[in-house]
Structure formats: C-alpha cells, structure tokens
C-alpha positions in Angstrom: 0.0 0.0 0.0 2.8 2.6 0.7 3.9 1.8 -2.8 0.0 3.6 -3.9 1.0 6.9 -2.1 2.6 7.7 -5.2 -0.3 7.6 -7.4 -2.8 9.4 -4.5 -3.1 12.4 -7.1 -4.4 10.3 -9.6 -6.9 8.9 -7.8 -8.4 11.6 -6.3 -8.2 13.7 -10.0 -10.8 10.4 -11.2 -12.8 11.1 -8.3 -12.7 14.6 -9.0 -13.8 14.0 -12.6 -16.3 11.6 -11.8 -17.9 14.1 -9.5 -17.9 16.6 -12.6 -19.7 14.3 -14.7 -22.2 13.6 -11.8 -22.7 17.4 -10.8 -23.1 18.0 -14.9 -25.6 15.1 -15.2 -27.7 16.4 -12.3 -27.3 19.9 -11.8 -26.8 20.7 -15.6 -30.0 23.2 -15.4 -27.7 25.7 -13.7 -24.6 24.7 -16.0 -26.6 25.4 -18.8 -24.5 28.4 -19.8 -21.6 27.9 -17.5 -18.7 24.7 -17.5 -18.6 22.9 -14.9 -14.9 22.4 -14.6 -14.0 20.3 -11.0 -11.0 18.5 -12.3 -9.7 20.7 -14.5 -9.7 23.3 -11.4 -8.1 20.5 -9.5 -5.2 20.3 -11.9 -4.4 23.5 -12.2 -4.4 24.1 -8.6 -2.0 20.7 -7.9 -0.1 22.5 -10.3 0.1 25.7 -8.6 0.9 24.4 -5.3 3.9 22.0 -6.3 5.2 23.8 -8.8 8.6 21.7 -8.9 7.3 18.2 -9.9 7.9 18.6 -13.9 6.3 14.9 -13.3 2.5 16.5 -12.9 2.4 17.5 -16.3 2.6 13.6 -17.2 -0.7 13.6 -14.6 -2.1 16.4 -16.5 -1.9 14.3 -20.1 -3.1 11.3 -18.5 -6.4 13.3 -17.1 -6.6 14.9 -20.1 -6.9 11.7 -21.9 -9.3 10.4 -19.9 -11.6 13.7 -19.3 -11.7 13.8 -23.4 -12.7 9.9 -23.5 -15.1 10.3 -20.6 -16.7 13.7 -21.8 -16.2 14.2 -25.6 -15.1 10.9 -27.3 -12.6 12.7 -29.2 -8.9 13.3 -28.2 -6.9 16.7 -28.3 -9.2 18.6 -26.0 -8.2 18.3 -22.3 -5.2 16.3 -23.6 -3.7 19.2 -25.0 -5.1 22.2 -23.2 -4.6 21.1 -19.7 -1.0 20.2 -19.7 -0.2 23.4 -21.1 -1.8 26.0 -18.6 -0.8 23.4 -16.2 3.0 24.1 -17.4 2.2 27.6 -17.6 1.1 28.0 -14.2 4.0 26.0 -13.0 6.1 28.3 -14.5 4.8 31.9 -13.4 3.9 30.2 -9.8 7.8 30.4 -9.3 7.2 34.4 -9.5 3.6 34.6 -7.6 3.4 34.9 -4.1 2.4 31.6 -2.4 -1.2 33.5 -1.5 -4.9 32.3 -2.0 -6.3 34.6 -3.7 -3.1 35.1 -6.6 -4.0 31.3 -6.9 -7.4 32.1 -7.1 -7.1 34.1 -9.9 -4.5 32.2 -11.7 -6.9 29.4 -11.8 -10.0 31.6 -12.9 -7.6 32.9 -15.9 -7.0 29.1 -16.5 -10.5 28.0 -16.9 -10.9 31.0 -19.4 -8.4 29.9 -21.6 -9.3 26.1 -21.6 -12.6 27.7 -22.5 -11.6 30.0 -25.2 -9.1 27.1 -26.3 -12.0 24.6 -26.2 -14.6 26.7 -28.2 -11.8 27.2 -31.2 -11.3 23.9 -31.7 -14.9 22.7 -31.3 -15.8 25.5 -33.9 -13.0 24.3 -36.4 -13.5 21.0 -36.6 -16.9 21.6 -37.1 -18.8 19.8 -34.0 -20.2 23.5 -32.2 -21.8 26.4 -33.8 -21.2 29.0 -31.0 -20.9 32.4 -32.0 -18.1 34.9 -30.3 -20.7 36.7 -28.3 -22.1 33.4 -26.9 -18.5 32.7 -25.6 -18.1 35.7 -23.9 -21.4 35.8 -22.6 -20.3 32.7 -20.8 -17.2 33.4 -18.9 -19.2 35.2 -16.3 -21.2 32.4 -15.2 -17.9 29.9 -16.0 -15.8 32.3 -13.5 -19.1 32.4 -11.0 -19.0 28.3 -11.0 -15.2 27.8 -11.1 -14.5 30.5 -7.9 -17.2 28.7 -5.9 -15.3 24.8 -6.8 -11.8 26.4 -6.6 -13.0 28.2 -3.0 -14.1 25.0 -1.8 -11.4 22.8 -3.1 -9.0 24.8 -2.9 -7.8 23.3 1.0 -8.2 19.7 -0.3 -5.8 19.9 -3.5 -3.6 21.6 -1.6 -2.8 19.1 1.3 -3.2 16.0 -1.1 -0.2 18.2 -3.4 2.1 18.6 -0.4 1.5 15.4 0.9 0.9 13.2 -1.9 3.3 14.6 -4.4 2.8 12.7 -7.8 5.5 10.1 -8.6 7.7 10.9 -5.7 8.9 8.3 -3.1 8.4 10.3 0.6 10.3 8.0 1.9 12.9 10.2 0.7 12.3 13.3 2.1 11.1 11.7 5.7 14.1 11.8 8.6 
C-alpha cells in the first residue's frame, strides 16, 4: 500500500472527474450556460501548489486523456489544453506569491483559456456552432461556478499536493 501513495493524485483527479460528470448530469440546469470544470480546477491548482514536480504535467496528459474519452469521445481537448496551462502555471507560480487569492485568480484565468481554447477547436472542426458573443457571454457564469469549486477545493488539492506529491517516493524526504 505505501507503494500507492505515489499515485494518490491520480486517484483523487478520477474522483474529481467523476464528480464533474455527476454534478453536470444532475445539476446541468444551472450549468446550462456555464462549464462545470471540477477537475480541471483541480489540476491546475496541484499544479500551482507544487510547482517543482515537472512529473504533474505527465498527470495532467493522463487526465486529459481520460476527461476527453469520458466527456467528448474525441482526443486533443483536455489532452492538449490542460498540460499546457498546467506548465504555464507551474512556470509563473515560481514568480507569484504563495497566496490564495493570486492562486485564485491564476486558476480563474486558467478556466478561461481552456474555455476559449476549447470553443476554437470545437468550432474548427466543425462539431459547435457557437458564435463569439455566446463565448463571452459565458465566462461570467464559467468564472461564477469555477471560484465557488476552486474556494471550496482549494484546501483539499492543496494538502493532497504537499503530501501526496505525484510520482515521488516520501520516503525520501522523511528523517
């Protein structure tokens, strides 16, 4: 079992998106302009508190992978997007301060561009129909939905990223 401590992360990011796809099954009358977005908050935020573990950003594919097969049958959505505002955040945490509310609205700045980055490539390939104005008409509710789940999650990712550190043996760091 100690061996699993490694992969604690992981776990918890497929109950995290398992919980999305339950919250947007039964409250998707008050998602119905805004994204419900629990694990891709999570990820983000894992990523803003250890910002060290280049490892993560294999985590962030591999959620990725499995948010696009669980939500959208095709591939190239989360898989792509998250790992790179997870990197990004990784890289401009190192210059942040280590406050809530900087993290707060680095993730809110997150879930707009895995928005935006969504709606552009669901309009190219030819699988959405949403006009510009209907995008920007729903960042506000997005933001609204994805402060309340960072605000509440927000103590949860961060002890399971400082104590469960993906892909590193604690055994390690332990005296």
């Amino acid at each position: 079992m100690r061996s699993l401590r490694k992969f604690t992360l992981a776990l918890w990011l497929f109950v995290a998106l398992v919980l999305n796809g339950s919250l947007s099954m039964y409250l998707h009358p008050f998602f119905n302009v805004g994204v419900n977005q629990l694990m891709p908050i999570g990820m983000m935020l894992i990523a803003l508190f250890d910002d060290t573990n280049s490892k993560e950003l294999w985590l962030a594919i591999g959620a990725g992978v499995i948010s696009d097969i669980y939500f959208f049958g095709v591939l190239g959505l989360y898989s792509v997007c998250l790992p790179c505002v997870c990197w990004l955040l990784q890289k401009v945490a190192r210059f942040f301060p280590e406050v809530f509310w900087v993290r707060l609205i680095a993730v809110l700045l997150g879930t707009i561009l895995i928005n935006s980055y969504n709606w552009l490539v669901l309009n190219l390939m030819g699988i959405s129909n949403i006009s510009v104005s209907a995008l920007l008409g729903s960042f506000l509710p997005t933001i609204g939905w994805s402060l309340v789940f960072a605000v509440v999650t927000y103590k949860i990712w961060g002890s399971l990223a400082d104590n469960f550190p993906f892909m590193v043996k604690l055994e390690n760091y332990q005296n």
